[in-house]
MARDREN-569327 format. One record per residue (C-alpha): residue number from 1; x, y, z. Coordinates in pm, 1 decimal. Layout:
BEGIN
+-----+----------+----------+----------+
: num :       c1 :       c2 :       c3 :
+-----+----------+----------+----------+
: NUM :        X :        Y :        Z :
...
+-----+----------+----------+----------+
***
This chain:
BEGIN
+-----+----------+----------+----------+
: num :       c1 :       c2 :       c3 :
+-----+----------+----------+----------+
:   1 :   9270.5 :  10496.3 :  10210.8 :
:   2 :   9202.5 :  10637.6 :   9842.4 :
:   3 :   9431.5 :  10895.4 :   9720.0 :
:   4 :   9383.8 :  11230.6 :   9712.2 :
:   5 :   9537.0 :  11315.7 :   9359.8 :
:   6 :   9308.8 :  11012.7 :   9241.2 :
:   7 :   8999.1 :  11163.5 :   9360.8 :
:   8 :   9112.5 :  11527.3 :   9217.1 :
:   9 :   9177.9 :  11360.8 :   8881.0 :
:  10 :   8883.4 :  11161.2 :   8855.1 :
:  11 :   8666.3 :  11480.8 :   8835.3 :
:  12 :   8822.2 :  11633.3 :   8589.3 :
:  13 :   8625.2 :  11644.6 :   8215.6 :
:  14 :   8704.9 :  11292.4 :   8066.8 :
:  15 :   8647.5 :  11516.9 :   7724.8 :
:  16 :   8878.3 :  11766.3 :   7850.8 :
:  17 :   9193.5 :  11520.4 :   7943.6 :
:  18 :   9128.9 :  11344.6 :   7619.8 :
:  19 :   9156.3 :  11706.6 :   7351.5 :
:  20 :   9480.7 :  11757.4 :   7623.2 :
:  21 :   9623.5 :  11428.5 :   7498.8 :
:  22 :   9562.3 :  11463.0 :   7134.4 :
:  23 :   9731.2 :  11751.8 :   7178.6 :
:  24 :  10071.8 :  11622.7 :   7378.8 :
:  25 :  10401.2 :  11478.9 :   7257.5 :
:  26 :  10371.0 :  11059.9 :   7311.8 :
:  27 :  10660.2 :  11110.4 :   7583.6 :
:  28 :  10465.4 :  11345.2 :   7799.2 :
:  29 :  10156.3 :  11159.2 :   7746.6 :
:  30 :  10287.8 :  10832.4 :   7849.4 :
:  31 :  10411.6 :  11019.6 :   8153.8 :
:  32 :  10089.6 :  11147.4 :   8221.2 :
:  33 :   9924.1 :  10827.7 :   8212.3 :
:  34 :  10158.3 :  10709.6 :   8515.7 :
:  35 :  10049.4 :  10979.2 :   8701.9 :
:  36 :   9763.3 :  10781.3 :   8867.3 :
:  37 :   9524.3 :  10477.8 :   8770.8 :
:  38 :   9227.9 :  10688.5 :   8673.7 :
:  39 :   9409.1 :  10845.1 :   8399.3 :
:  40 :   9605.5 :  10540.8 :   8296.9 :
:  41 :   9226.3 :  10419.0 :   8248.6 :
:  42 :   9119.2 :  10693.5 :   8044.6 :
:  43 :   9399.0 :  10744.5 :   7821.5 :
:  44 :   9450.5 :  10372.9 :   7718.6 :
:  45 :   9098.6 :  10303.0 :   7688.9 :
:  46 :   9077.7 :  10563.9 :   7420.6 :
:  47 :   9395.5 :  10494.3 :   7290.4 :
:  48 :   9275.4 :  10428.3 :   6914.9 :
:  49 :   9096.5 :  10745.8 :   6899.2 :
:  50 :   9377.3 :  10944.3 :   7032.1 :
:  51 :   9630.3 :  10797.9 :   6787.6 :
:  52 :   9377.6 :  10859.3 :   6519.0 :
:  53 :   9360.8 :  11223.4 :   6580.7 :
:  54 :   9714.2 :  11268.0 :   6675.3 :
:  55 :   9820.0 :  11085.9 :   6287.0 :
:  56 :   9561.4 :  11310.6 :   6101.5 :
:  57 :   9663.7 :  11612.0 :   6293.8 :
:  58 :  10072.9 :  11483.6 :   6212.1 :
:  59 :   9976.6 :  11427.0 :   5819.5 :
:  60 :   9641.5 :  11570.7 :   5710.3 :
:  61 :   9677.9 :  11431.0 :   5330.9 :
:  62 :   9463.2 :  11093.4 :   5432.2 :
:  63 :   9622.2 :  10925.8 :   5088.0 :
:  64 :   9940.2 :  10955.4 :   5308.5 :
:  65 :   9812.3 :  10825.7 :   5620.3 :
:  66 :   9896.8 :  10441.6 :   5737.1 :
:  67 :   9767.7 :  10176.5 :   5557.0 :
:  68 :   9554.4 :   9955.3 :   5803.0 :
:  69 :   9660.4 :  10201.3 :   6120.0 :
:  70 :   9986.6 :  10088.0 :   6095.1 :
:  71 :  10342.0 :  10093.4 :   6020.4 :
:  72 :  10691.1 :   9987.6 :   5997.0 :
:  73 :  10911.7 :  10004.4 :   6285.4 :
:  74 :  11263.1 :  10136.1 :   6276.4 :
:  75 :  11409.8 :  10180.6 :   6563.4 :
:  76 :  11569.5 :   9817.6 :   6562.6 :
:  77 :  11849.5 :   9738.4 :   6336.3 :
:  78 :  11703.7 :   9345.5 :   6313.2 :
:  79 :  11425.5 :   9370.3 :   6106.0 :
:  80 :  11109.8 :   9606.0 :   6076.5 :
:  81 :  10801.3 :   9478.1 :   6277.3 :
:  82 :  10454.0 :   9565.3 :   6183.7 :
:  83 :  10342.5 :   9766.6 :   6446.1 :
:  84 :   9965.6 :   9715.9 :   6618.7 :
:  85 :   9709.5 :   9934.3 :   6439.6 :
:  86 :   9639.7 :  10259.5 :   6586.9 :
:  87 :   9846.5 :  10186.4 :   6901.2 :
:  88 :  10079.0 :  10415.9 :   7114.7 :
:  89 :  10375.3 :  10249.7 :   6935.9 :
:  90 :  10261.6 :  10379.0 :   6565.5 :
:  91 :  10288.9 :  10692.6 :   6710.7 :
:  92 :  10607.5 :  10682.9 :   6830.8 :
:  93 :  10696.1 :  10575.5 :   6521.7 :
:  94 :  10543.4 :  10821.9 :   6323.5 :
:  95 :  10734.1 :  11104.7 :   6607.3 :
:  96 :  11026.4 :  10932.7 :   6521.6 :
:  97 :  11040.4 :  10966.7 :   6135.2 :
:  98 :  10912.9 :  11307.9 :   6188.5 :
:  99 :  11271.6 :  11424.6 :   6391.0 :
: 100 :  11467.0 :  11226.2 :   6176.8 :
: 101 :  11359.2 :  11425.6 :   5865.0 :
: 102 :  11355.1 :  11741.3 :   6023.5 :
: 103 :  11742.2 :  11642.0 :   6141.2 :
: 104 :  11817.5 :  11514.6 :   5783.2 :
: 105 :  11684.6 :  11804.6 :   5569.1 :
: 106 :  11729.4 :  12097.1 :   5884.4 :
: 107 :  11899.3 :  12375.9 :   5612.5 :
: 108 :  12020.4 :  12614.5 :   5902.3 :
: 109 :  12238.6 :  12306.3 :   6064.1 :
: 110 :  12611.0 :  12359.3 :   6111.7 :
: 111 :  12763.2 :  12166.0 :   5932.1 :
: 112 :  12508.4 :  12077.7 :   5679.3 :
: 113 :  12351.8 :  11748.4 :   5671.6 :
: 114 :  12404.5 :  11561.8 :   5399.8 :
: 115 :  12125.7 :  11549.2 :   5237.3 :
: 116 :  12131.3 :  11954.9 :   5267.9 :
: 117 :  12484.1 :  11955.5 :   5121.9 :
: 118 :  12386.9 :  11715.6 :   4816.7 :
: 119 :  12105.0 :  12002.2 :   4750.5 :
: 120 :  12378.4 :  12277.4 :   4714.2 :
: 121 :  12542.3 :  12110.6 :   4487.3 :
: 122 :  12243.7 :  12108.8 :   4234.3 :
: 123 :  12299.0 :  12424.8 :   4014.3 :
: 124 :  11929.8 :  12489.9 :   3951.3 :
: 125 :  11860.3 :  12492.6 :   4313.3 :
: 126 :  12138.1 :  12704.2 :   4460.9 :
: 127 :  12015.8 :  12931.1 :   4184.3 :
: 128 :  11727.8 :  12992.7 :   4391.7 :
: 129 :  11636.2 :  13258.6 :   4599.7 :
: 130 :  11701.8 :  13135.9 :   5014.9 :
: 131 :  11311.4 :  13183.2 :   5059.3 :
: 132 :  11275.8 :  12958.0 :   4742.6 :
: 133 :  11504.9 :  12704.1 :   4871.6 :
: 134 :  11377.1 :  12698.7 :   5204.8 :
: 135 :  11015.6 :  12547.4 :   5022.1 :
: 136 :  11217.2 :  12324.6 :   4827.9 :
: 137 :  11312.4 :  12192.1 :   5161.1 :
: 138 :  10984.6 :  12146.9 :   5342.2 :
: 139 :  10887.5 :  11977.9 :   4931.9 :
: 140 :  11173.3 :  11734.4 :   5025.8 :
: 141 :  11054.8 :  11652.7 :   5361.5 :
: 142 :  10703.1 :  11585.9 :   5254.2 :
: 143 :  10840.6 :  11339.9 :   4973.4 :
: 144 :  11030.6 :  11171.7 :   5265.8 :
: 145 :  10659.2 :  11103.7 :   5412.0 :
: 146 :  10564.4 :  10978.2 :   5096.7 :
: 147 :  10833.0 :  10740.4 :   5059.7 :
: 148 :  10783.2 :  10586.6 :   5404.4 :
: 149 :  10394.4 :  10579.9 :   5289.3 :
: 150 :  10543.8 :  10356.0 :   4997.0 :
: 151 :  10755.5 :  10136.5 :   5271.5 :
: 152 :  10457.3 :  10096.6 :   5487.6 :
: 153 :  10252.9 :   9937.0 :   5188.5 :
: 154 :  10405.4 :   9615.4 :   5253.1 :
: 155 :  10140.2 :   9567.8 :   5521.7 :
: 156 :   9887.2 :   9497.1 :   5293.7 :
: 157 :  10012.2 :   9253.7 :   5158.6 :
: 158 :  10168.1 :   9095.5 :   5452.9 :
: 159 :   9847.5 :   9097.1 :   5723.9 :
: 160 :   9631.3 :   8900.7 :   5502.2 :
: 161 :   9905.7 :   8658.1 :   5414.1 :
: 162 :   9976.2 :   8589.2 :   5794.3 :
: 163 :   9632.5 :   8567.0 :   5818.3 :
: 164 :   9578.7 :   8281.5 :   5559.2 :
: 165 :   9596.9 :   7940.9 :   5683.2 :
: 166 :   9794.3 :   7776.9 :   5651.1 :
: 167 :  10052.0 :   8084.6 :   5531.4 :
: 168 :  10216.7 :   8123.1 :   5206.9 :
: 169 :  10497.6 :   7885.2 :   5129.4 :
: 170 :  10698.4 :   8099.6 :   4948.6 :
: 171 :  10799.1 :   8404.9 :   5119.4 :
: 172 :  10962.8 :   8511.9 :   4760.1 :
: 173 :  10604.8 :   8527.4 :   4646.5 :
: 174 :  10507.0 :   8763.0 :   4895.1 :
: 175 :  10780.1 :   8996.9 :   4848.1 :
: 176 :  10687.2 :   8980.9 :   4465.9 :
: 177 :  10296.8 :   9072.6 :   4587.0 :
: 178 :  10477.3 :   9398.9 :   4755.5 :
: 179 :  10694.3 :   9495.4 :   4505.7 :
: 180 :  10331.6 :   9485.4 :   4263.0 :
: 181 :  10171.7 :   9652.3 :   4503.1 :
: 182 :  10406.0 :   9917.8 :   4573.1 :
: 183 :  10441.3 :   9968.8 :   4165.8 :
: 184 :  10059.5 :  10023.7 :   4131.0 :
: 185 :  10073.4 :  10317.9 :   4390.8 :
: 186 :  10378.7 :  10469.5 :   4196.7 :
: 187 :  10186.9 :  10478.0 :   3891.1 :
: 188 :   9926.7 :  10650.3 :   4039.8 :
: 189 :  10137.9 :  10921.4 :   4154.4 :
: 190 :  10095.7 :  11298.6 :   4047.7 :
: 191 :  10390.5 :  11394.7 :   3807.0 :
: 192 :  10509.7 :  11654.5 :   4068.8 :
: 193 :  10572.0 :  11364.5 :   4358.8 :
: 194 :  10716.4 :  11140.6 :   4054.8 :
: 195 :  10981.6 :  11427.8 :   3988.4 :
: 196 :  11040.7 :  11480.9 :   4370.3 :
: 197 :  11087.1 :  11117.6 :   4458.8 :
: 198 :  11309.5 :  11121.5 :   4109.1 :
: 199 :  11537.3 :  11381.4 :   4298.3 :
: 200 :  11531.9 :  11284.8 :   4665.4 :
: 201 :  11652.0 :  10916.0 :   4499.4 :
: 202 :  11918.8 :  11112.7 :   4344.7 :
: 203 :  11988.9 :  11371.5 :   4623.0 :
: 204 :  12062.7 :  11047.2 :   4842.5 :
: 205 :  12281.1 :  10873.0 :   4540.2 :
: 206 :  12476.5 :  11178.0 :   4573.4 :
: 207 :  12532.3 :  11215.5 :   5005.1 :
: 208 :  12607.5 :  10849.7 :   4992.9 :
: 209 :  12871.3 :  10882.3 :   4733.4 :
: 210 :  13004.6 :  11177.5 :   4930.8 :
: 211 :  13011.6 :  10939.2 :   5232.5 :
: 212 :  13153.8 :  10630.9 :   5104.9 :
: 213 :  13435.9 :  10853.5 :   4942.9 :
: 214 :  13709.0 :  10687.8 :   4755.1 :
: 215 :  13574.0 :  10360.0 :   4870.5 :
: 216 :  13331.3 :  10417.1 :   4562.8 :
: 217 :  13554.0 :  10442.2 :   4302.9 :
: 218 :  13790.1 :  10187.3 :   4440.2 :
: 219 :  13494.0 :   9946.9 :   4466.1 :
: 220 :  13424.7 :   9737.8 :   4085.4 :
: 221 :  13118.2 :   9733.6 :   4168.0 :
: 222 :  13010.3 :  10099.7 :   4325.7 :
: 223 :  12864.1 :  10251.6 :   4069.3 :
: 224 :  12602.7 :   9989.8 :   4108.1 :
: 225 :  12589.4 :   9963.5 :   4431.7 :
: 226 :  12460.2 :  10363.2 :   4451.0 :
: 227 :  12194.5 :  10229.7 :   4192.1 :
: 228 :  12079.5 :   9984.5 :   4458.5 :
: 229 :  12112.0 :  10210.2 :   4703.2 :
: 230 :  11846.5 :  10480.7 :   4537.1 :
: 231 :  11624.9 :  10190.7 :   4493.7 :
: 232 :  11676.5 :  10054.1 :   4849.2 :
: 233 :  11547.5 :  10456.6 :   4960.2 :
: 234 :  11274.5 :  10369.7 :   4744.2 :
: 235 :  11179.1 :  10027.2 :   4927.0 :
: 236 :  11282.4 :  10100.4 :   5277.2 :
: 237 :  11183.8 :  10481.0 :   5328.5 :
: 238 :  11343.7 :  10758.0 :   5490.3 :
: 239 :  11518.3 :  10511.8 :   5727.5 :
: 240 :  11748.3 :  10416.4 :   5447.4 :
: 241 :  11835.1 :  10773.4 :   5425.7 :
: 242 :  11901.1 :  10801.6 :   5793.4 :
: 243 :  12055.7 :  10477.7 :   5835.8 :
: 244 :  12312.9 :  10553.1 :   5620.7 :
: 245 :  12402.0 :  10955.5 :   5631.0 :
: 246 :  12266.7 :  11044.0 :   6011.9 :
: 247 :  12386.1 :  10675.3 :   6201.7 :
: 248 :  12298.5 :  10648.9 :   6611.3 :
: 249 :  12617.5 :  10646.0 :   6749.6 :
: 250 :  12654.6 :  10238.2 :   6864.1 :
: 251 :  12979.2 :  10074.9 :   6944.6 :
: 252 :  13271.2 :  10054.7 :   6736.3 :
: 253 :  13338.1 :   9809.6 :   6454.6 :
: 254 :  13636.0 :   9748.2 :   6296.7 :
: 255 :  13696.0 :   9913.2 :   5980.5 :
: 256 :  13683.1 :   9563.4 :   5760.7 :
: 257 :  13338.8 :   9492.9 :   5902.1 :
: 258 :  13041.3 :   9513.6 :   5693.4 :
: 259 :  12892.0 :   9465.9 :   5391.4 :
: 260 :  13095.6 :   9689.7 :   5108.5 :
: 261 :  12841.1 :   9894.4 :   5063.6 :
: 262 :  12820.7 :  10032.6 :   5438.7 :
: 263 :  12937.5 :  10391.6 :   5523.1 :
: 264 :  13266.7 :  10365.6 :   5733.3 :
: 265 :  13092.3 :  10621.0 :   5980.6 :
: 266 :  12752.1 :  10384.9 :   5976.0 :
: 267 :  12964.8 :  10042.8 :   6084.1 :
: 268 :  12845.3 :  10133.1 :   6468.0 :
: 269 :  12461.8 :  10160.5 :   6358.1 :
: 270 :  12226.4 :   9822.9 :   6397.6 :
: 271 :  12042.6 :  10038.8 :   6144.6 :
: 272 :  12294.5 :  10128.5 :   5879.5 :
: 273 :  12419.7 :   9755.7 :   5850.6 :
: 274 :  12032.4 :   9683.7 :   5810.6 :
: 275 :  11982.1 :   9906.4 :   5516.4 :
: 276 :  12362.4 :   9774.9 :   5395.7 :
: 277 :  12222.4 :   9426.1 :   5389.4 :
: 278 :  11902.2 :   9546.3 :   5232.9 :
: 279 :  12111.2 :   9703.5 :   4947.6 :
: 280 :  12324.7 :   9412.5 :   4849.3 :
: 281 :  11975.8 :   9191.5 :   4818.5 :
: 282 :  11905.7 :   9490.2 :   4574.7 :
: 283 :  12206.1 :   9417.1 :   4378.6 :
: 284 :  12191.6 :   9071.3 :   4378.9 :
: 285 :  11822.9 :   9177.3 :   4246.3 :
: 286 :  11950.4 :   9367.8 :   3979.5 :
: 287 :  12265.7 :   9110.9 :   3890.1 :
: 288 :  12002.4 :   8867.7 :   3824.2 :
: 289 :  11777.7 :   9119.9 :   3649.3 :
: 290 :  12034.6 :   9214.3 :   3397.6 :
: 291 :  12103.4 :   8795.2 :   3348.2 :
: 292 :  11761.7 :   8730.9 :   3308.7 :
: 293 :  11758.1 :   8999.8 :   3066.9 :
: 294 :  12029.6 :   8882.2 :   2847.4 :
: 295 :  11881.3 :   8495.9 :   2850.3 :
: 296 :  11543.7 :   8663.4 :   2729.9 :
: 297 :  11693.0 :   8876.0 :   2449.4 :
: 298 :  11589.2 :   8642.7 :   2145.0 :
: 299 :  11263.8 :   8577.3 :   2224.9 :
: 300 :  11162.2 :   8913.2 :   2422.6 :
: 301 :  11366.6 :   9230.3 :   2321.4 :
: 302 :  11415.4 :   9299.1 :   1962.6 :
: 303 :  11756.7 :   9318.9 :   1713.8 :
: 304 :  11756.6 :   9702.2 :   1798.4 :
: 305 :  11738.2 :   9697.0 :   2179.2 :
: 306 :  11957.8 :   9436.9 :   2232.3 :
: 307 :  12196.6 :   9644.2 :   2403.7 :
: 308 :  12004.9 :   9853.1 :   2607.8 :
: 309 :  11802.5 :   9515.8 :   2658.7 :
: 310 :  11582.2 :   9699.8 :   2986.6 :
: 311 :  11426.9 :   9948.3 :   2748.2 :
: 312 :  11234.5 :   9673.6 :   2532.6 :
: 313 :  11098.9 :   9469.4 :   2841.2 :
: 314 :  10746.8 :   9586.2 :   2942.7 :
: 315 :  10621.0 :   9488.2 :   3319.3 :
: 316 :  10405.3 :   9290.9 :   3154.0 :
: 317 :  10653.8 :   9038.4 :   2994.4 :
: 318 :  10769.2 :   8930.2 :   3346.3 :
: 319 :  10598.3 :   8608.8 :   3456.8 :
: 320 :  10491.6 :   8678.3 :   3871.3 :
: 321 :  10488.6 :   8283.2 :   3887.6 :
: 322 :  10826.0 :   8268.5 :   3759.5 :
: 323 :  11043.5 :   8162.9 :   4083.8 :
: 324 :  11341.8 :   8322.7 :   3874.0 :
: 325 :  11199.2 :   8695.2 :   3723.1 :
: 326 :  11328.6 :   8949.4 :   3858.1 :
: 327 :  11068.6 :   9275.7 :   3849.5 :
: 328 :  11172.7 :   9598.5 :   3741.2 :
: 329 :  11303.6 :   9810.1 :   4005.4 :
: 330 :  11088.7 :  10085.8 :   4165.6 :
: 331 :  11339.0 :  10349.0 :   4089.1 :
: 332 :  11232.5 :  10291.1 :   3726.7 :
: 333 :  10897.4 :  10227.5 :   3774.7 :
: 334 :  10917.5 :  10632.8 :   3876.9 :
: 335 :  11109.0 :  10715.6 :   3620.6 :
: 336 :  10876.6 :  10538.7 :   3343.4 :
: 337 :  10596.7 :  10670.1 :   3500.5 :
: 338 :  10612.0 :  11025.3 :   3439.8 :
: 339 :  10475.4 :  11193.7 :   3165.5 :
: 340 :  10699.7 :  11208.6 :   2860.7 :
: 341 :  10696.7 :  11607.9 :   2715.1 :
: 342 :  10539.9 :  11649.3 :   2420.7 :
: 343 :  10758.8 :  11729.4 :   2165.2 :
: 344 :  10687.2 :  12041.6 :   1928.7 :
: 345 :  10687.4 :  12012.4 :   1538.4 :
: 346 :  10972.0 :  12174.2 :   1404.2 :
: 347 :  10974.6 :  12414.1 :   1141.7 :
: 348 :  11207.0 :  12325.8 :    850.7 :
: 349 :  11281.6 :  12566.4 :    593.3 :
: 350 :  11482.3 :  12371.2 :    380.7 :
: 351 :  11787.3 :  12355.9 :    564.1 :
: 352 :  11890.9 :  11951.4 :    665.2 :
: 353 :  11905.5 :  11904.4 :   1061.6 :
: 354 :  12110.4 :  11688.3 :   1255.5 :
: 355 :  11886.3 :  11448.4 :   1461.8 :
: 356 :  11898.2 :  11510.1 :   1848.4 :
: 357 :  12014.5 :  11190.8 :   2009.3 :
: 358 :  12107.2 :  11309.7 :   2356.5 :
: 359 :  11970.0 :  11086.9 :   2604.4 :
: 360 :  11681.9 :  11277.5 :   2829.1 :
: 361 :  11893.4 :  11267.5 :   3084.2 :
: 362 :  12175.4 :  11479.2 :   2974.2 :
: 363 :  12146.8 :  11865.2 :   3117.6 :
: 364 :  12391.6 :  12032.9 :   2889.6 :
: 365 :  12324.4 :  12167.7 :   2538.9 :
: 366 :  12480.8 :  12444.4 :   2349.5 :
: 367 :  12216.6 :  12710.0 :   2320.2 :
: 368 :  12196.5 :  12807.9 :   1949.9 :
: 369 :  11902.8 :  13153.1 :   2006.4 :
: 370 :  11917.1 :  13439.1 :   2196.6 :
: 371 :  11658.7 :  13651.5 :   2412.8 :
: 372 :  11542.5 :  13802.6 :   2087.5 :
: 373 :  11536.7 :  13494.6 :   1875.3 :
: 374 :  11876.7 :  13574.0 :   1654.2 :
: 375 :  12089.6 :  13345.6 :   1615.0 :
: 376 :  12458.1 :  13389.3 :   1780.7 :
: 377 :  12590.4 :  13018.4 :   1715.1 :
: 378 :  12839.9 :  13155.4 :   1534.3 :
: 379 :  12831.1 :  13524.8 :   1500.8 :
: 380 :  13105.2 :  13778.9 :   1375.3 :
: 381 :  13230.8 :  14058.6 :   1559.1 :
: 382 :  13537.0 :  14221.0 :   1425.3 :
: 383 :  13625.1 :  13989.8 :   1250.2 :
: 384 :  13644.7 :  13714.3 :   1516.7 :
: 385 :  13402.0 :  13441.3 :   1478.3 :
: 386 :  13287.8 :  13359.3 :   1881.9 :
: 387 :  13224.1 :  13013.5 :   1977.2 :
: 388 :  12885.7 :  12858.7 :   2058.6 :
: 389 :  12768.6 :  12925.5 :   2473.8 :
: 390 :  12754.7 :  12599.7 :   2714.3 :
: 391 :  12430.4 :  12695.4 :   2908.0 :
: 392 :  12254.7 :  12447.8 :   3173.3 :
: 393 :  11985.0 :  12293.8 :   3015.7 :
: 394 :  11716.7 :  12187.4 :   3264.1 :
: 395 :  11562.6 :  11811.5 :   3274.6 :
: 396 :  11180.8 :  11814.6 :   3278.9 :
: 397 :  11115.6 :  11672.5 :   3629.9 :
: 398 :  11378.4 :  11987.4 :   3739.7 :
: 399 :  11176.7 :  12217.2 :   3571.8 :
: 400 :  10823.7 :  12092.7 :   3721.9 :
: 401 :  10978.9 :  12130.6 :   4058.8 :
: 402 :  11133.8 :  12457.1 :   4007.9 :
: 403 :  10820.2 :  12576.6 :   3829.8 :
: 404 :  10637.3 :  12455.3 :   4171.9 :
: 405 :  10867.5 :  12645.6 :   4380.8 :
: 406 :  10877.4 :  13013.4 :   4191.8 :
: 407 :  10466.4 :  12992.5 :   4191.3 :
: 408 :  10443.3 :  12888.7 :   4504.4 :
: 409 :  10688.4 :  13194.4 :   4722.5 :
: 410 :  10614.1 :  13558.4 :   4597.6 :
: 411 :  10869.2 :  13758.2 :   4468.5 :
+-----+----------+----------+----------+
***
């Protein structure tokens, strides 16, 4: 006897029921695809096109979209799978990060999220006006997209080398292909998304360091250890952020389990000790980095950048087929990749200057001019000679961002 809600359904505009699933969540269309076999028919056999419209409709910038049709998956704290192209389950996964980055950057939240909290704390941007801030936000959440675009690029290196036969030997080698591969996309990067992934990097440094508390400091090596952490945000995605500052609740572990650099609140996430393992490979990366680095220093960096060693090391001097280099991190691939200001000729009239020797990232200097261009260094009132000002000096990828943001929202 056929059913009657299958014969109802099965008239219905095939076009129709396909624009109404573009249009619905992945939960209620999964539902609706149980509903009876016709639909189940419909829907799956036009699965690809759905998922196409439903990712362009979820992040319209194509240069953002998956590589291949697919992506990472997150949800399990084991390791990240490579989902199948254009499939129900990219879209979940793509649903997924979306929540989790409205959760982690949701500014009207009581108490604030992390990542919101680690925001206030940034003098420049509580300076702002809430309307101001609020698009700094929605900035913020569109870098997160970027960085899991950055993440995701590991699948094109990875399909074709499962697809060679027989497959790489090394799986170093492929991780160094990734690494490459990821570093060619950062260069290519507007200076704008180079200052905002610069600052989400930095926003995270700072919730995590709020989260691991006096753990930190107690730890020899935690001030490292935040260093591999902004780098791990930088390999992993947003689910590093996530993993660590917004953990699923899981069972209980004991407070001494863990790698060291695990939140105490993130010991119960599969996730969190994921990302925790993740960011002591990054140490370990950048332990044998720094060695390399040192073992290198005759014959590679010069007398005068012996002790910085990093800064006299171009990409280029690091052998790929080297089993033992160590590339430079992606964290300062971003950082070396934007645009250096260009720095004015000064006019000299005689008098002998110091030489400015702050390092660029330093935000403090003592401001030596007024509004009207006289100079108050050191002026005399009364008698009384008044001591120079400490003003906030802003860092050039602050001041691209903030310049963004004023443009951008109307007085």
């Amino acid at each position: 006897m056929t059913n009657p809600c299958d014969t109802a359904t099965s008239i219905i505009n095939p076009d129709l029921t396909l624009l109404i699933a573009e249009e619905t969540d992945l939960p209620s269309l999964l539902t609706l695809a149980r509903t009876n076999k016709h639909l189940h028919a419909l829907i799956h056999t036009h699965e690809r096109s759905i998922i196409k419209s439903k990712i362009t409709a979820a992040i319209p910038n194509p240069f953002l979209q998956p590589p291949l049709g697919s992506v990472l998956s997150s949800h399990d704290g084991l390791k990240r799978q490579i989902l199948p192209p254009w499939s129900f389950k990219v879209a979940a996964e793509l649903e997924r990060r979306h929540a989790r980055i409205e959760t982690m950057f949701n500014a009207f939240a009581v108490p604030q999220p992390p990542l919101i909290s680690a925001m206030t704390r940034v003098r420049s941007f509580v300076a702002l006006s809430p309307p101001e801030f609020l698009y700094l936000v929605q900035m913020f959440k569109q870098t997160c997209v970027l960085v899991d675009q950055i993440c995701d690029l590991a699948i094109l290196v990875k399909v074709p080398a499962m697809a060679r036969d027989p497959p790489p030997a090394d799986p170093y080698m492929v991780q160094k292909a990734i690494h490459r591969t990821r570093q060619a996309f950062i260069k290519g990067l507007a200076p704008l998304d180079l200052a905002l992934l610069t600052h989400l990097a930095a926003l995270g440094g700072m919730a995590y360091a709020e989260e691991m508390g006096g753990l930190l400091s107690s730890d020899p090596e935690g001030l490292e250890r935040m260093v591999a952490y902004k780098e791990t945000i930088l390999r992993e995605g947003s689910a590093a952020l996530w993993g660590f500052l917004h953990p699923e609740v899981g069972v209980e572990v004991s407070q001494g389990n863990g790698p060291p650099s695990l939140p105490p609140k993130a010991r119960g996430s599969a996730l969190g000790r994921f990302i925790a393992g993740k960011v002591e490979g990054v140490l370990r990366d950048l332990h044998a980095y720094e060695m390399g680095l040192k073992e290198q220093d005759e014959d590679v960096v010069g007398e005068g950048d012996k002790e910085g060693g990093r800064e006299g090391m171009g990409e280029d001097d690091v052998d790929d087929d080297d089993p033992f280099a160590v590339l430079h991190g992606l964290h300062q691939t971003v950082m070396s990749a934007f645009p250096k200001p260009v720095e004015e000729p000064e006019e000299s009239d005689g008098d002998v200057e110091m030489e400015d020797v702050r390092e660029e990232g330093e935000i403090f200097e003592y401001e030596e001019e007024d509004l009207s261009g006289d100079d108050v260094s050191y002026e005399e009132q009364d008698g009384e000679v008044l001591e120079e000002e400490e003003v906030y000096r802003i860092e050039p990828r602050e001041k691209l961002i903030l310049e963004v943001v004023r443009c951008a929202v109307p007085y």
